[in-house]
N, C-alpha and C positions, 0 to 999 in steps of 0.2 A: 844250383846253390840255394840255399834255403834261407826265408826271409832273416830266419835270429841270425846265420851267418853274415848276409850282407848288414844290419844291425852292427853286428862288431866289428868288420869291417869298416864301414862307415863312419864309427864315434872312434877309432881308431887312429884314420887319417883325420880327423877334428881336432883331438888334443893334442898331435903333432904340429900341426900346423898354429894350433892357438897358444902353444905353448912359445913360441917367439914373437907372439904379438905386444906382448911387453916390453920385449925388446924393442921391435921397432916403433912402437908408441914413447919409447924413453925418448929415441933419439929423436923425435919429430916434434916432442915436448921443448927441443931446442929453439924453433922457428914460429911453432902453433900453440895455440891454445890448446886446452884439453878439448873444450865445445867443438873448436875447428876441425882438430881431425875425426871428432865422433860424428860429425854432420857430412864431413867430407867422404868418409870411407864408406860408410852408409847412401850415403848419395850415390855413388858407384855402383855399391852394392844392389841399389834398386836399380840404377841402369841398366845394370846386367843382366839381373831378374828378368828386366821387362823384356829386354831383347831377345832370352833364353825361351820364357813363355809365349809371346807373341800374343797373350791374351791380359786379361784381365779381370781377376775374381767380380762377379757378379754380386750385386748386393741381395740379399736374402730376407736380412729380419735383423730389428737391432739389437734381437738376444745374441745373433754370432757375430756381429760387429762390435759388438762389446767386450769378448773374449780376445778377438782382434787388438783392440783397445788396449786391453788392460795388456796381455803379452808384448807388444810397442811398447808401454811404460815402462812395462818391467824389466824383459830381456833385452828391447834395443837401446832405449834414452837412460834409466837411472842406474842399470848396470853397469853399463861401459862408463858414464858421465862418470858416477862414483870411483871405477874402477881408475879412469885418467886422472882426475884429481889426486886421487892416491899416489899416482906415481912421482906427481911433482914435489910430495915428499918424504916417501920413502923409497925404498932398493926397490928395480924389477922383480929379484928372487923373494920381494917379502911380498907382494904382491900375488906371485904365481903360488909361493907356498900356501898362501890366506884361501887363496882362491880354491883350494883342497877342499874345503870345510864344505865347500855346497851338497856334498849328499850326505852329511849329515841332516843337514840344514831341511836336503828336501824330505829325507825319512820323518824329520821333527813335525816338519810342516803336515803331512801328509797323515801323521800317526794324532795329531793333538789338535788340526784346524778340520783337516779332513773326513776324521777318521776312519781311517785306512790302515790296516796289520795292526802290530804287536809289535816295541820295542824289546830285543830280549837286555838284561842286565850285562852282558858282554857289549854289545853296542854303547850303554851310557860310557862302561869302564873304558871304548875308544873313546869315546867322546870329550870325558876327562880330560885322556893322554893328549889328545891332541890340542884340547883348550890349552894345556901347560907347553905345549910346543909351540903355540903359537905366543904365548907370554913370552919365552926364550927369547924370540924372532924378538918382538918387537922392544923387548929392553935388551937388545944385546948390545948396545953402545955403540953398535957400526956407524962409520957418516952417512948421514942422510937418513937413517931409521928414526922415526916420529911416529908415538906411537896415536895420534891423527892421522896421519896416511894409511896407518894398519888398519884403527876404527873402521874407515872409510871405507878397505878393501875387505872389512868382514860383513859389513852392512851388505856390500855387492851381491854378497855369498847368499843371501835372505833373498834378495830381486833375482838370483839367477834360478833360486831352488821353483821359485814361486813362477818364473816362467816356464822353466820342464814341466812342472805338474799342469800348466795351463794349458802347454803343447799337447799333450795329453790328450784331453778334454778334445780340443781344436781338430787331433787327428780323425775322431768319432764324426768326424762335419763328410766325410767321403773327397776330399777335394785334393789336389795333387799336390806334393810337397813344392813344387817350384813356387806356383800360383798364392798359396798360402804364407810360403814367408817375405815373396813380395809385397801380400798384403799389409804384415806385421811391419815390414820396413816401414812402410809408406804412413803410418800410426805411429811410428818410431821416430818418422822427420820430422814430423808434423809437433810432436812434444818437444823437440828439441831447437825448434826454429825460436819459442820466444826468449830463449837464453841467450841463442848466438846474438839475436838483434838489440839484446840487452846488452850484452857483456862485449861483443865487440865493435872496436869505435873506427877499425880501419881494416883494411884490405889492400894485404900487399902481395900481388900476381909474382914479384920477381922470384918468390919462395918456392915455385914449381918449377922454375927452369933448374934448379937442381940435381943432379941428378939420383942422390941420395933421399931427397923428399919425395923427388913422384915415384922411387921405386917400393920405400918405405910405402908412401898410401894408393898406391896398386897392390900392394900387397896386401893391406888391413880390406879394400876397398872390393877387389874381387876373391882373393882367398879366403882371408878371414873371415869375411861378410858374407858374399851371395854364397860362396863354394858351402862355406862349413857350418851356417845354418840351416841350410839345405839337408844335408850330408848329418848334422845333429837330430833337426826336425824326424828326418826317416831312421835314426836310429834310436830314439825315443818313443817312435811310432810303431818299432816293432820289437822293443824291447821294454818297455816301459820306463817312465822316467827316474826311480832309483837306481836298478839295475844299469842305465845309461851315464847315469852320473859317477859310476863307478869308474869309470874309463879316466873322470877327471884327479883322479889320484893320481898319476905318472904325469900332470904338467908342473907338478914342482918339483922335480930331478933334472927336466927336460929346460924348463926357465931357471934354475938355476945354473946347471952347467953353460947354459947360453951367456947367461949375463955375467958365470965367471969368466970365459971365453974372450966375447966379445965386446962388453960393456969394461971387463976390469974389476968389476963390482969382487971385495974383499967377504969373503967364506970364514967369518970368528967361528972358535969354538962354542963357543953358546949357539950361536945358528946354525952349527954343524949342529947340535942334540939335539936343537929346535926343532931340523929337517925331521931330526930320525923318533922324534915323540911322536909328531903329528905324522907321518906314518906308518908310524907304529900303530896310532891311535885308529889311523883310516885302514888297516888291516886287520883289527881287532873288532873294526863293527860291520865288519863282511864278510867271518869268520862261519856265520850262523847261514846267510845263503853258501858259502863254499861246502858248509857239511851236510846242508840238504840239497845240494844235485849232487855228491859226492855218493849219497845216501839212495837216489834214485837211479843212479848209474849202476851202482853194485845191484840193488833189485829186480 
């Protein structure tokens, strides 16, 4: 199997599995803080790492400790932080739909900070579509839709584009994917420890004996963490990080259906159009790579 297949394989079983982290970050929003479970599942997450690795990335130079750095801020602490916050007030599905917008975001970044390619005028015109899809969402009058919670979960979109393009960069270091994003964990706890010590005033153990909460963050703690940043890092690394970010178009069908399912969470018609703009929109600016390997395949 060849590395672009294992690549899409890989970001494949990622957005599957990330696409219910909403979910179970709503219901643990019951018991936790948002800091709580971002520090907690990450904490795992590095457990796991370490136990998987058995090493420990060696220090080099503070020019790739700094890349390190900066991917912790971005992709572990203000990501998720941002991204929990968000939930506490608005829908999981508006969240997971918001959270579509990243490879526009990382094309943006990439074409105007970076510069890197050519935006073609098809892409703006998704980009549009999708800006009014996500207006839909976030005034569609559902309970619990704030359009702060939406803010919040577009802002994410910016920290998550800006960590793929860093992984990026990070992969060119030669170093194994395990190793590396234990790294990033471990930069990721580290920004996130002066909030919790800030923000929380108490600590109540009884909340684990649950069995609902420790399955909920085993789940965030080793799936969604060690597994799927792993499992993202190497699909990134062999795919490049737009082309990878494409994969995160199918977790708003995947969190939505979830949260109408599972959570109860009510599907308006304006959220219905909402869905289908901002896909629409995420399919119209990936229309220009579809017709060149389409183009390359016939050749």
């Amino acid at each position: 199997m060849s590395d672009t297949m294992k690549g899409h394989l890989s970001a494949s079983l990622t957005v599957v599995i990330w696409a219910m982290t909403f979910i179970s970050t709503k219901v643990l929003l019951k018991d936790f803080l948002p800091i709580e479970i971002l520090f907690i599942r990450f904490l795992i997450g590095f457990i796991v790492l370490t136990i998987a690795s058995r090493k420990i990335l060696p220090f080099k130079s503070w020019r790739e400790e700094g890349y390190f750095m900066i991917a912790g801020l971005f992709g572990v602490f203000l990501y998720y932080y941002l991204e929990n916050v968000a939930l506490t007030y608005t829908l999981a599905m508006n969240v997971g739909i918001i959270g579509s917008v990243s490879p526009f975001m990382t094309a943006l970044i990439s074409r105007f900070i970076l510069k890197q390619g050519k935006i073609p005028r098809v892409f703006v015109l998704g980009f549009i579509c999708s800006m009014i899809g996500i207006a839909l969402i976030s005034f569609s009058g559902t309970i619990n839709v704030n359009p702060l919670g939406d803010g919040l979960a577009l802002i994410a979109t910016v920290c998550w584009a800006s960590y793929s393009l860093i992984i990026k960069k990070i992969s060119t270091f030669g170093y194994g994917t395990i190793v590396t994003t234990q790294r990033i964990f471990f930069y990721g706890l580290l920004f996130m420890l002066p909030v919790l010590l800030i923000t929380l005033d108490s600590f109540d153990v009884s909340r684990f004996g649950q069995v609902g909460n420790l399955g909920n963050l085993l789940f965030l703690g080793v799936g969604a963490s060690a597994l799927c940043f792993v499992t993202w890092n190497f699909s990134v690394k062999n795919l490049g990080a737009v082309r990878a970010t494409v994969y995160i178009y199918t977790i708003p069908m995947l969190t939505t259906l979830a949260s109408v399912l599972i959570l109860g969470e009510t599907l308006t018609i304006k959220t219905f159009f909402g869905i289908l703009l901002t896909l629409a929109g995420l399919v119209l600016s990936e229309l220009p790579n579809l017709l060149r390997q389409r183009k390359r395949t016939n050749t």
